[in-house]
N, C-alpha and C positions, 0 to 999 in steps of 0.2 A: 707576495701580494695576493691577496683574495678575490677572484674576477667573479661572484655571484652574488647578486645585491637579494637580502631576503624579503625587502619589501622596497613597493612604488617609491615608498618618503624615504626609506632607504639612499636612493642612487643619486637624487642631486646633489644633496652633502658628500658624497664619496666622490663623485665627477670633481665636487669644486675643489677639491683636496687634492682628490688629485692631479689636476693641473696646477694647483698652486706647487706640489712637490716636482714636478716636470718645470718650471718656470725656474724656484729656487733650484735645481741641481744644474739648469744648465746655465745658470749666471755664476755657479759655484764652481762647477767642479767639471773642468773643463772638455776632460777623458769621457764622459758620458754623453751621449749621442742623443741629440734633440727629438731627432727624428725618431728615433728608436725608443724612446721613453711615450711620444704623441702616437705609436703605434698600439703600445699599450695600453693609453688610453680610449682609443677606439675598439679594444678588446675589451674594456672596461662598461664602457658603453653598451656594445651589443650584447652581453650577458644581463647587464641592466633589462634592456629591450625585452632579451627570452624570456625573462621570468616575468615580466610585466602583462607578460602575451601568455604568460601558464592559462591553462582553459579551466574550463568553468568547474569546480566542484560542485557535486549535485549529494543530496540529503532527501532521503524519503524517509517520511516519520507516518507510521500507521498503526492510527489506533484497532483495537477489537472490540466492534459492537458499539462503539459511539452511534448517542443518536444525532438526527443535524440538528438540533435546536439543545443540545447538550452543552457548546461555549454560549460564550457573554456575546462575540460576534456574531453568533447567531439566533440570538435574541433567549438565551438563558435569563432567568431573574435571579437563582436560586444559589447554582453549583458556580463557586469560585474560580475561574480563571484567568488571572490574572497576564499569565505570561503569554497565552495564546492569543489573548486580547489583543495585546500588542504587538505581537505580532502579525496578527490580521489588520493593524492599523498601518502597518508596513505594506503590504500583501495585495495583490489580489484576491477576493474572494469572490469565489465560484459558486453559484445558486441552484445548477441544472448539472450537478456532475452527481453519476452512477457507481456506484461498485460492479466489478463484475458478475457480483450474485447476489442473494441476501443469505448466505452461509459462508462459513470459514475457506474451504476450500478449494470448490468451483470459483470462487470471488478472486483470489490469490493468484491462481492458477492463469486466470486473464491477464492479472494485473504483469506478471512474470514472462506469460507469451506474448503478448500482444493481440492474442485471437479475441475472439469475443465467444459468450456463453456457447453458440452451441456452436463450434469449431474447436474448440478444448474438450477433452475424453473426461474431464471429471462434472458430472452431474448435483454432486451431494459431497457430504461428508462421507459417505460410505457407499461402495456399490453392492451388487450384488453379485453372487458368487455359486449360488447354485446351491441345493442341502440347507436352507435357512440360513447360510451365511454371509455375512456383509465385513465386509473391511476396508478399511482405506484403500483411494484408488490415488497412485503415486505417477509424479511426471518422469515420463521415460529419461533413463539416464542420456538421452540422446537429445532430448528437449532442448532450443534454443533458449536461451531464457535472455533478460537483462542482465544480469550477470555477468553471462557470457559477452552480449554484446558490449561491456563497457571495459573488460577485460580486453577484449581484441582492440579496442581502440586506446591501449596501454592506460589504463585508469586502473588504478590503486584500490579493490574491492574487496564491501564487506558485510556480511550481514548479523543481524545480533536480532535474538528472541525465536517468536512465533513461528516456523516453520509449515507444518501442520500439510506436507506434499510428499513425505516420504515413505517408503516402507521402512520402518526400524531395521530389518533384518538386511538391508542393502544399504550400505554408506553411501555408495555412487547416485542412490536419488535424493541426498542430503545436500545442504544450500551449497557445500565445501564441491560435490558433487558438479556442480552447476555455477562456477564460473565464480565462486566466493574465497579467495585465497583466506580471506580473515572472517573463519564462519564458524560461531558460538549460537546455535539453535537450541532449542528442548528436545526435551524426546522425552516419549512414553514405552509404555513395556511396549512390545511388538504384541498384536492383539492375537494372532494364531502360528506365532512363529515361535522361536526358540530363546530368544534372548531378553533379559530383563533387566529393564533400565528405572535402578530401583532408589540412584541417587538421585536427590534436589538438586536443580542447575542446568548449566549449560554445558553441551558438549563441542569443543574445539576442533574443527577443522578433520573433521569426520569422529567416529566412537574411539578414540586413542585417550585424549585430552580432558576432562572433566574438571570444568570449574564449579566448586560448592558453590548452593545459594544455601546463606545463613538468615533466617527471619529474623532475628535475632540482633543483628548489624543491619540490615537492609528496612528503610520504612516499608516496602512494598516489592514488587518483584522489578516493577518496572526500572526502581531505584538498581535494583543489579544489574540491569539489564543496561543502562545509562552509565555505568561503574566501566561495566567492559566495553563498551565503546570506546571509553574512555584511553583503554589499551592500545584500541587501532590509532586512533589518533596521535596517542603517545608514541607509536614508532613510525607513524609515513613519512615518505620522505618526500621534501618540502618541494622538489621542483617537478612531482608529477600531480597531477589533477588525482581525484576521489570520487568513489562512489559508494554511499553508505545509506544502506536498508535498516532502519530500525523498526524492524516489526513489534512493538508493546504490547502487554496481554491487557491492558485495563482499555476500558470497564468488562470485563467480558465477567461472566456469571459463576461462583465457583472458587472466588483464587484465594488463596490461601489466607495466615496473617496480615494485617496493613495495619499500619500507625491509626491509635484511635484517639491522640490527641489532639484530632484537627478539633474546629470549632461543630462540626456539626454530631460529633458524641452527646455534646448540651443538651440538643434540642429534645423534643417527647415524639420524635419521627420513629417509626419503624425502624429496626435496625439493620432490613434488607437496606432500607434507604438511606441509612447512615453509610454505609456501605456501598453503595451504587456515587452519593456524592464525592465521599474521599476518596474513591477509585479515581474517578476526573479530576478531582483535583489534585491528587499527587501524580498522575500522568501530568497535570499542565507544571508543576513543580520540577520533575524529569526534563520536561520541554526546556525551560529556562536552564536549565542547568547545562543543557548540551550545547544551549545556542550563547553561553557566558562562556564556555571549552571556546568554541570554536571564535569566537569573539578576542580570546585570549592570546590565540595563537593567532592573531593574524588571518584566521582563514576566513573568517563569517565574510567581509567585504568581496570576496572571490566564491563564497557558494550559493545555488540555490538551493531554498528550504521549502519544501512540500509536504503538506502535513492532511490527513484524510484518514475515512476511518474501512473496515474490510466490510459493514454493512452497517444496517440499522440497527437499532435499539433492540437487547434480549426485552425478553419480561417473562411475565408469571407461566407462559407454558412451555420454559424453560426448567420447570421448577425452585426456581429462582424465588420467584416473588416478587421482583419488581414490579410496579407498577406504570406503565409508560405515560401514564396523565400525573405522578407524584409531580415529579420535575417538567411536565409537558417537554419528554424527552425531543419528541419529534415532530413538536408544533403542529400543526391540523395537517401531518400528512397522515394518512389512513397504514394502520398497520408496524407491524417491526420485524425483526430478525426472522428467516423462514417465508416471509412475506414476499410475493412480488409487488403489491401498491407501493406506494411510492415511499413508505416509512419502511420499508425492509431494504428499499435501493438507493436511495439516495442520499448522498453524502455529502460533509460539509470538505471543502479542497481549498486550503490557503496556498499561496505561492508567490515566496517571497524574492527577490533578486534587485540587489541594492540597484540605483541609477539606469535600470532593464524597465522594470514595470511600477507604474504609479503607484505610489503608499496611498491605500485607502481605496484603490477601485475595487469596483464591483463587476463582474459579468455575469451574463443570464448564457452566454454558451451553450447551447447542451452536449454532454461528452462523457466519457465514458473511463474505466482501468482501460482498455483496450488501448486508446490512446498514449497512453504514455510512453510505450515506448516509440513509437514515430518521434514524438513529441522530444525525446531525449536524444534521439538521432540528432534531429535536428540541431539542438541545439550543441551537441557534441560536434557535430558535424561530420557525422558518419552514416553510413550507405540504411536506408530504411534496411528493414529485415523484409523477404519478401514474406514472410510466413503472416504479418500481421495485416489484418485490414480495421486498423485504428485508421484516424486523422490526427496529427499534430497540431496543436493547440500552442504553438510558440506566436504565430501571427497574432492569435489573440492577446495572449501575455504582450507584446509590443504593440499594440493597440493598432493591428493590422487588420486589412480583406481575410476575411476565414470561410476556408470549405467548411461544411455543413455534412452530416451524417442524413443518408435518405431518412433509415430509422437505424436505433437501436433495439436491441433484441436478447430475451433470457429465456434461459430454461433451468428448472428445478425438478429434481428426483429423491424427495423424501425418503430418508431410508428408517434401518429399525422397526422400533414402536411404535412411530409417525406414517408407517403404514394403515394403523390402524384408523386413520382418518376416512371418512366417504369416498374421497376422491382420490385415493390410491397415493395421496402424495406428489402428485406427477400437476406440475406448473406450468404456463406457461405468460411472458410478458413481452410488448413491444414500447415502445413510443416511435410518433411519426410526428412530428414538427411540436404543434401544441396536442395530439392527439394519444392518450392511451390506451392501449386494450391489452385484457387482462382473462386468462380462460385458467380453473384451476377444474384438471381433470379433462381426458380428452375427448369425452361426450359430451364437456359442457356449454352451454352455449359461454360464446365469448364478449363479455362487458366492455363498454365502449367510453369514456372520461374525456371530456374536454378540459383541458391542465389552466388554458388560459382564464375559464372562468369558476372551475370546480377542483382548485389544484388538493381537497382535500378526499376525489373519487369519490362523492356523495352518491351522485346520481347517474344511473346506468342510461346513457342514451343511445344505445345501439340499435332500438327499434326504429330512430327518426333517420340513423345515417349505414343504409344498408350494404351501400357501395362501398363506405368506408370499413367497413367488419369485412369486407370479399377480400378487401386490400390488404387489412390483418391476417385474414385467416389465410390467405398466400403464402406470408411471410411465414410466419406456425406452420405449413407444410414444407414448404421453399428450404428453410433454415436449420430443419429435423435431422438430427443427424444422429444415428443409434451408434453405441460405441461400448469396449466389452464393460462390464460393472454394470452397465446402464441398456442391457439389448432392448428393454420390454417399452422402453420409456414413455408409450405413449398409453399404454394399456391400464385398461381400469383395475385397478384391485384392492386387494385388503393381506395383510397380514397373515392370514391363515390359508388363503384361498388365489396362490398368484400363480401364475405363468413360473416352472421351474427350468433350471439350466444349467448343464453339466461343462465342466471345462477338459475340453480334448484337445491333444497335442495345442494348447496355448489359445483358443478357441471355444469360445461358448456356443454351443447347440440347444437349443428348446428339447425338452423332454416331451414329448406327446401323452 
């Protein structure tokens, strides 16, 4: 007999059966012991019970470079999203939620530790290194991460896609690295090391494994990337819980072939922006298709689905070409990708959990990546990490009393080219309830946004509320925190003309 019922509807039918077999054998057969057959049945029972009580499977879906007025739920007219729609009709959605940056990998990096922008060592995509050189700055092989936390608490982990935190030339700061038993990442050549990573695709569970990506077969990259998911799914086993990171590369600027038989090829639009629309829409295409997997297997009614993007909206000084008013990617928030206003950080956050949170709310929260992982403690019901100082946002999702964040707080360190901007590159952002401030460059004066009546940062009121800029500009010293890649970060410069720095014994020095 099989004492493991695989689903809820599963176990009544099996109970009735069998006590109807326990009734018939001991009216039959007289050698068989009542008692002993009713004990089985209570064995029968309690395994029903355990798997009824399996915990929550959790799904993180994150886009790159979504703007938030990029779906239908959040007020798109244009780019087709069909499957997210409905899902956000399911969902909670979230109006005041932050990326941890407005670039790829300071943003990640929060969402991963739990810290928030300036408590995480990466500033930018790239730091600096001393001799005109920049390169990626990778999370220490020692980094707690979510991964790791959902590992110790025996969950089933995995991640697929976007990476965008390691050094190529060290496998241990790979997602496989960091708590991912089933981790299919990218990877690029290593930018000044020795190794070259020269095939299309994903790499498996450190640089051993390599799965081709064929354009060829695949509508778009995300379509592979949704493929091999597909693999994790296809071997877990059924009576542990799951954690699965779907990092997607779309919309992000730059990606390769995509299917150019959607409907928007027709049109007489630019073809950056043919391009920019069937980016979104074959991600919301991917979407559906993971949540009809998991729907298939039985699992969708036992996971939650959270789905956001790593910042705002690329555009044209990407050299892209997008345009962020074609699609009014980012609805009148000021700004995109790179940006600290509120269209480089703010993001759209559905979260879905059948019979948990009402289909179709809305909340105005304000919150942050840093949260999250509090937030999946919780709901996992495992020990906060002390490392992070997020708030958990599960009260809210239960339509509970919720702690409130004093403020929120970012820091940006432009690197490269984008040195060669005025202000050195060097950013900085708060928010304080309904209040923004905003300082790009650290002689600058710092611009002051009432969110509640100016959520589009029109108008700089910082001369009317002086107290309020003191309060800011506390938190911008308070919250500073220099770290190696990023020692100068507050200092003005340019490209040609910066503060140099040598690396000794594992330690950067200022050159004089």
């Amino acid at each position: 007999m099989k004492l493991i019922c695989l689903t809820k509807k599963d176990c009544l039918p099996r109970l009735l059966e069998a006590w109807s077999n326990v009734k018939i054998r001991a009216m039959n057969i007289q050698k068989i012991n009542f008692c002993f057959l009713s004990i089985l049945l209570l064995i029968l029972a309690a395994a029903c019970q355990r798997e009824t009580t399996k915990r929550t499977n959790i799904v993180l879906l994150l886009a790159d470079d979504l703007g938030h007025h990029e779906l239908g739920a959040y007020g798109q007219q244009v780019i087709q999203t069909p499957y997210l729609d409905a899902l956000a009709a399911k969902s909670m959605r979230f109006t005041n939620f932050y990326a941890g940056n407005s670039v790829c990998s300071p943003s990640r990096a929060v969402l991963l530790t739990g810290k928030s922008s300036t408590r995480v060592p990466i500033r930018g995509n790239a730091g600096f290194f001393g001799d005109d050189k920049w390169e990626g700055v990778y999370l220490d092989p020692d980094t707690f991460t979510l991964g790791e936390m959902f590992k110790a608490a025996n969950y089933q982990t995995a991640f697929v896609g976007k990476w965008h935190l390691d050094d190529p030339d060290t496998p241990a700061t790979w997602a496989f690295g960091h708590g991912f038993d089933f981790a299919a990442q990218e990877q690029w050549s290593a930018r000044f090391g020795k190794r070259d990573f020269n095939k299309p695709g994903l790499w498996l569970n450190g640089d051993q494994i390599h799965i081709p990506y064929d354009f060829k077969v695949h509508d778009c990259k995300d379509a592979f990337y949704t493929d091999t998911a597909f693999k994790f799914l296809d071997q877990i086993e059924q009576d542990k819980p799951f954690f699965l990171f779907m990092s997607y590369r779309a919309p992000h600027s730059f990606e390769g072939p995509i299917r150019d038989t959607l409907s928007y090829a027709k049109t007489d639009w630019p073809k950056v922006e043919q391009a920019q629309a069937a980016k979104v829409t074959l991600q919301d295409q991917q979407v559906g298709r993971l949540l009809d997997k998991l729907a298939s297997t039985g699992e969708l009614d036992n996971t939650i689905v959270l789905y956001a993007s790593d910042n705002g909206a690329h555009f044209a000084a990407d050299g892209n070409g997008h345009d962020l008013e074609f699609f009014n990617s980012n609805g009148n928030l000021k700004g995109g990708k790179r940006d600290l206003y509120e269209g480089g950080l703010r993001v759209p956050l559905l979260v879905y959990w059948k019979d948990k949170i009402e289909a179709g709310s809305t909340s105005d929260h304000i919150s942050a990546f840093h949260d999250l992982m509090p937030t999946f403690a919780d709901i996992i019901q495992t020990e906060k990490p002390a490392q992070t100082n997020g708030i958990s946002f599960l009260p809210t999702l239960l339509n509970k009393a919720q702690e409130k964040h004093a403020f929120l707080n970012w820091e940006l360190q432009l690197s490269g080219w984008f040195q060669t901007i005025s202000n050195g590159g060097f950013r900085q952002a708060a928010r304080m309830d309904k209040w923004k401030a905003v300082r790009y460059g650290i002689d600058s004066d710092i611009e002051l946004y009432d969110l509640s009546k100016d959520e589009s940062e029109s108008k700089d009121i910082a001369a009317d509320h002086p107290a309020t800029v003191q309060r800011f500009n506390e938190i911008f010293e308070n919250e500073r925190n220099n770290t190696a890649g990023f020692p100068y970060g507050g200092v003005k410069q340019d490209y040609k003309s910066q503060d140099k720095y040598t690396n000794k014994n594992g330690s950067l020095e200022k050159i004089n």
